[in-house]
N, C-alpha and C positions, 0 to 999 in steps of 0.2 A: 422814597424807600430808604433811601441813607438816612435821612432826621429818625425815621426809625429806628434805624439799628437794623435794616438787611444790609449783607454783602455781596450778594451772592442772588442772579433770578435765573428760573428756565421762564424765559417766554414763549408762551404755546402759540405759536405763531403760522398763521394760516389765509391772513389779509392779503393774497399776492397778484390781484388785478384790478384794474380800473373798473368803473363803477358801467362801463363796456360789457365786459369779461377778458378784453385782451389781458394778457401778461406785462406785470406794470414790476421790475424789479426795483424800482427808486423806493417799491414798499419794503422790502426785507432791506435794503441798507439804510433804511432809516430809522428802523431798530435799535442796527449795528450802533447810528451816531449819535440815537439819544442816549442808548447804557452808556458810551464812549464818555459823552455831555456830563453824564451824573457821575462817574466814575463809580457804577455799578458793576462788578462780576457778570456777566450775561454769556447762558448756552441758549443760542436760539435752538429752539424745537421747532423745525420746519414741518410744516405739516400734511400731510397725504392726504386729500378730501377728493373722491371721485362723487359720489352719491349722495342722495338727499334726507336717505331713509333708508331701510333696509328693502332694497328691491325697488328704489325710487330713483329715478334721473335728478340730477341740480336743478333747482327753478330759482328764478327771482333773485335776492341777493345772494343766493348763496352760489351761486355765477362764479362771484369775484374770491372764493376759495378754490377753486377745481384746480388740481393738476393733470396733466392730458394722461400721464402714461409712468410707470414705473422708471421707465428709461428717463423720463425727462424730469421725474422727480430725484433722480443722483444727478443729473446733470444740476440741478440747481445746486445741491449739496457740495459737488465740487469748484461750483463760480460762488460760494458764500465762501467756500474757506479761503480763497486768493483774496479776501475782502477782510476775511477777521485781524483784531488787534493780536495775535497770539496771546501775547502775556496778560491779557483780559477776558477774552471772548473762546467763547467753543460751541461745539455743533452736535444736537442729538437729533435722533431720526423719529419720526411720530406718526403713527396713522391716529386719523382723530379719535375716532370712534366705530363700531360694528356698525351704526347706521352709516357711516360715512366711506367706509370700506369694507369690500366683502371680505370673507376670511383668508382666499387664501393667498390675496394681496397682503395683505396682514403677513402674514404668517414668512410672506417673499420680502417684504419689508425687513421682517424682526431679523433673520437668518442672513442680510447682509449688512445692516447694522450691527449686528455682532463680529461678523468678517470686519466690519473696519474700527471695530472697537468704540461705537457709540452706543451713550444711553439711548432706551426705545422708552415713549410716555404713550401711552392711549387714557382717554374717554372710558370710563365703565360702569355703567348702569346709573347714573346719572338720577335718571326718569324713569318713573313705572312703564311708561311706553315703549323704550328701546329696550326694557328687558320682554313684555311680553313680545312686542315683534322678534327681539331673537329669540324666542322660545315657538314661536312659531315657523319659523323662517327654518330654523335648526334645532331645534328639539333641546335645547339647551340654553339658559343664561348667559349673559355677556362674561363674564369672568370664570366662567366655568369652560366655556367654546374656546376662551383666550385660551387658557391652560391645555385644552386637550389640541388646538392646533397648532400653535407653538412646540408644543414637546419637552417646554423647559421655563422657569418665570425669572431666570439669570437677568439681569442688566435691564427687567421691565418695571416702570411705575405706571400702576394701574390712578387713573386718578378720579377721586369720590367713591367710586364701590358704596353709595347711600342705600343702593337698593341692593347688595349682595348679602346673601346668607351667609352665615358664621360658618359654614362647613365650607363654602367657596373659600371664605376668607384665609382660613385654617391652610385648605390644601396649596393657594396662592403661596402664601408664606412660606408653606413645606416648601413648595418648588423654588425657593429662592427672591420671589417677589415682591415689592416694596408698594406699601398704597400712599399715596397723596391726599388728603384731608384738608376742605378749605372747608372752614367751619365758620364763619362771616357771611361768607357768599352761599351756602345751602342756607343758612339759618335766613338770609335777607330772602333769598329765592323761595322758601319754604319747599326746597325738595324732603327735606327728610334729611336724617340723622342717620350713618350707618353703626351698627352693631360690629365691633371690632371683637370683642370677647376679651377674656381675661388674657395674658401672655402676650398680648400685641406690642404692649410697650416691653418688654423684656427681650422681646427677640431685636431689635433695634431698627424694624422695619418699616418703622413712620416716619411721614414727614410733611410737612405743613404747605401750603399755597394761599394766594392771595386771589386767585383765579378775579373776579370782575373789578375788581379794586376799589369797591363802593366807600369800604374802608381798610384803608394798611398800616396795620398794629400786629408786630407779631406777638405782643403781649396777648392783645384779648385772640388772638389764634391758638393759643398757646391754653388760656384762659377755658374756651366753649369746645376746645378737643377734649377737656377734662370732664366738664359739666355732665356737656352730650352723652359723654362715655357712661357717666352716671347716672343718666333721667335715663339711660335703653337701659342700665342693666341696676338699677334700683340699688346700688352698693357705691357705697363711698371708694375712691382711689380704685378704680378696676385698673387705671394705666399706672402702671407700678412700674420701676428697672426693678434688675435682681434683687437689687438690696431692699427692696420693698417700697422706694420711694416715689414720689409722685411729682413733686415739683423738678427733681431731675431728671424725671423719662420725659418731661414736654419738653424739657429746656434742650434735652435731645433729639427730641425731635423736629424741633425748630432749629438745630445747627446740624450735627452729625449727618443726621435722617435726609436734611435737605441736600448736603452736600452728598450723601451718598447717591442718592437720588439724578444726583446730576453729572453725577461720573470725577467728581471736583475732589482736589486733597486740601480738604478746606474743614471747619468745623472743629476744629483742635487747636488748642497749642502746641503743636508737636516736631521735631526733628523733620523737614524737608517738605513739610504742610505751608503753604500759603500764610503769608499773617493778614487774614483778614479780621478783624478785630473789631469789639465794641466795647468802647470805654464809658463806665456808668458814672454818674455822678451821686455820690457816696450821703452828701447832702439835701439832697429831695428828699421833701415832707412828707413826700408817699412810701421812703424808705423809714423812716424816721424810727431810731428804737434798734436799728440792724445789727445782727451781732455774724460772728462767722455760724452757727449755727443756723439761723434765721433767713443769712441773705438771697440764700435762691427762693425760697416761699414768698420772701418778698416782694423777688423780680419780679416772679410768674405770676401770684396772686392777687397782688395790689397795685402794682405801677401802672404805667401808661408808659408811651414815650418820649413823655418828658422827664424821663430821667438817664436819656441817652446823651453823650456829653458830647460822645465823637465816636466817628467810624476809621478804620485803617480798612482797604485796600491793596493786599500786594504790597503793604508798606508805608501809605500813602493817606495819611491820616484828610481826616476833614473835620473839623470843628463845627457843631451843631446845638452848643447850648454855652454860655458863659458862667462861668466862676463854678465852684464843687469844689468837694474834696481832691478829686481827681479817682483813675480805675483803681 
């Protein structure tokens, strides 16, 4: 992820028993010591998994995600934070998904994660199946149920929404809500593409994931959030910022959008923001031709990551490619 050019992960992390079902904690701190290892940014997303399905007990592997009980899912939340790095590492709260938690654990989840002031990530519509089971289960779509029992989409990232309607998405966003878009991992899984609509990039509510890691480039993430956006709505540049631009609403959504996403003062150059940083190397033949004009279509349209030269860290640079111009 650092040769990349991330600084910054939420890992949605939900691995937390032996292959038993007992409760195995050496797996959540070995999270902690591989971001530590790489000198990645990491909020683990701890994750809520009581159920199978909507209305279905755990079977089989999925055993070794369960947590027994609301209670003992903060008791984890407080034995991870005596463990984190501070000045690297943080904690958001997650129920995985509507199959994997009923609503109104959801809902007891989101309401004390806001008391303690963490980001909440859920699972949202993923699959045509977890949306018609919630539509039968409760008379309503996964992102549509979120919003009506929750009561508010403050401090939630919904993540994929592939299968959510453009008016879910709409009222998501009214309410405050941020969606997560890993467009590698649908495109490889072939779930489907979600229809974001025009304005999505203007409101500054995306942001990008790497979810199964088959491949991590946040170029081509950056890259097929655009395409996608354009094969559903048959119009060139639907993700626009205000200014009408396109190669800068990805490039924010892949910094700002993530960092916002994860509760982080990151994604800026700014007065009292983290320097997490990525230095480009000016010289790749896949820039070739860059003028200040030109250089973010560049980035976003044409490179790879081999045109990352180094990452900074909290300050803490790391060298990832030799010789360039320099950032």
């Amino acid at each position: 992820m650092r040769a990349a050019g991330i600084t910054s992960v939420g890992e949605f992390h939900y691995l937390h028993h032996s292959p038993g079902g007992e409760p195995d904690f050496a797996l959540d701190e070995l999270v902690l010591k591989a971001a530590a290892r790489a000198g990645v940014r990491l909020v683990l997303l701890q994750a809520y998994y009581t159920s199978g399905g909507v209305g279905r007990p755990l079977a089989g592997a999925q055993l070794r995600f369960r947590v027994p009980s609301l209670a003992a899912y903060w008791e984890s939340i407080e034995r991870l934070a005596e463990a984190l790095q501070p000045r690297t590492q943080s904690l958001g709260a997650v129920a995985h998904s509507i199959r994997a938690a009923p609503p109104d654990e959801i809902a007891a989840l989101y309401a004390e994660s806001r008391r303690r002031g963490l980001p909440f990530h859920i699972h949202v519509a993923e699959q045509p199946q977890e949306v018609d089971e919630c539509r039968a289960a409760y008379r309503l779509p996964p992102l549509a149920l979120l919003l009506d029992r929750l009561g508010s989409a403050q401090a939630v990232t919904a993540v994929h929404c592939t299968h959510s309607e453009p008016e879910e998405i709409e009222s998501f966003f009214a309410g405050g809500g941020r969606i997560c878009v890993c467009p590698l991992t649908e495109a490889n899984l072939g779930d489907g593409l979600p229809t974001l609509g025009a304005g999505a990039a203007e409101r500054g509510r995306l942001c990008l994931g790497t979810d199964s890691n088959s491949r991590i480039s946040p170029a081509e993430e950056m890259r097929w959030l655009e395409y996608g956006q354009r094969l559903r709505a048959r119009e060139r540049g639907v993700l626009r910022d205000a200014a009408g631009r396109v190669a800068p609403a990805l490039l924010r959504a892949a910094t700002l959008g993530g960092a916002g996403a994860l509760g982080l003062d990151a994604g800026a150059i700014a007065p009292g923001a983290w320097a997490d940083l990525v230095a480009v190397d000016l010289n790749a033949p896949a820039l070739a031709g860059w003028d200040a004009a030109t250089l973010v279509e560049g980035l976003v349209f044409g490179a790879g990551d081999d045109v990352v030269a180094s990452t900074c860290v909290g300050g803490d640079w790391m060298e990832h490619r030799d010789g360039g111009q320099g950032p």
